[in-house]
C-alpha positions in Angstrom: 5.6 -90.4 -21.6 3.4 -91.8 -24.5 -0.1 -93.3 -23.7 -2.2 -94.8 -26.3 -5.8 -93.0 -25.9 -8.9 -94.4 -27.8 -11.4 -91.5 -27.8 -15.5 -91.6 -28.8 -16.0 -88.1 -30.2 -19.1 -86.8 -30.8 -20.7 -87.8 -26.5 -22.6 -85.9 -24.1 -19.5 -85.1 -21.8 -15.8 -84.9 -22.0 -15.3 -88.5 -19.6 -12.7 -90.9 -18.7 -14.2 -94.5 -19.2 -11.5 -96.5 -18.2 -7.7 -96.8 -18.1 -7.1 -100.7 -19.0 -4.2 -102.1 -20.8 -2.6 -98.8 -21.1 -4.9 -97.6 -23.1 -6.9 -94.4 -21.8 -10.4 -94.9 -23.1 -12.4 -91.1 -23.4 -15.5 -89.8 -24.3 -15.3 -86.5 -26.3 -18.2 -83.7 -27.0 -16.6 -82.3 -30.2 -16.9 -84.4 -33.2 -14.2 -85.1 -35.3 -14.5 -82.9 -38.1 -11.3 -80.1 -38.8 -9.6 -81.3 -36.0 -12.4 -80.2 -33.2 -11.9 -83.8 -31.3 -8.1 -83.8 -31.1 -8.3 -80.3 -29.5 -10.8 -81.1 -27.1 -9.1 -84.4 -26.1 -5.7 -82.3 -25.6 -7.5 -79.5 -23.4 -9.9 -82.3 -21.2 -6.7 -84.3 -20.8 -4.7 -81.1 -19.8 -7.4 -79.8 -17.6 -7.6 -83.4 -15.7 -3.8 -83.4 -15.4 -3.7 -80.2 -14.2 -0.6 -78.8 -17.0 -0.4 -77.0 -19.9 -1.7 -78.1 -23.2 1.9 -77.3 -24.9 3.2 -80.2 -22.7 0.3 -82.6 -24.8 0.9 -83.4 -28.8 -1.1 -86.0 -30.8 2.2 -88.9 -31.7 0.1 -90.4 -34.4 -3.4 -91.2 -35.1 -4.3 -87.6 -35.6 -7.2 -89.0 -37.9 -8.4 -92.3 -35.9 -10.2 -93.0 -33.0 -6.7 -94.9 -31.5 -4.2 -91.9 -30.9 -0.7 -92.3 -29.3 0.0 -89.0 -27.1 3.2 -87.7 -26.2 2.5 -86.0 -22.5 5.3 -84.0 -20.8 5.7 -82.8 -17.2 4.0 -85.8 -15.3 5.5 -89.3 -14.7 3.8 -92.1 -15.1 2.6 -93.3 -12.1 2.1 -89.7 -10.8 -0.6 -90.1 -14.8 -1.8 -93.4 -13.2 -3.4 -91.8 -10.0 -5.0 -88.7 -11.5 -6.6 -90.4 -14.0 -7.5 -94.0 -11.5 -9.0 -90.9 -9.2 -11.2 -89.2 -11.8 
């Protein structure tokens, strides 16, 4: 499954905004320097999914704020109700 995921690095928390449009909107602690935010969005999003982060891998936009991920192990709709939930 591929989700697009807009992320704000550099918040408070590690946060789930909103899921609109199919686009997963996140708040991120690390800032995005070296990589530090696309790690941290890959273990958050693992974490709240409940799978490994090997099943998570940046698609493109490993240097923008708009990021496609490829996520393995979870359907879709099973992605829809942990993340509507949280």
């Amino acid at each position: 499954m591929i989700i697009k995921v807009k992320i704000i690095p550099k918040s408070k928390v590690n946060q789930i905004i909103s899921f609109e449009e199919d686009t997963l909107k996140i708040r991120i602690k690390a800032s995005p320097e070296k990589g530090k935010a696309n790690k941290e969005l890959i273990r958050f999003i693992a974490k709240s999914l409940s799978i490994a982060q090997n099943r998570i891998s940046i698609v493109s936009g490993h240097t923008s704020r708009l990021k496609k991920l490829q996520i393995g192990g979870i359907s879709k709709k099973d992605f829809t109700q942990v993340i509507v939930n949280k």
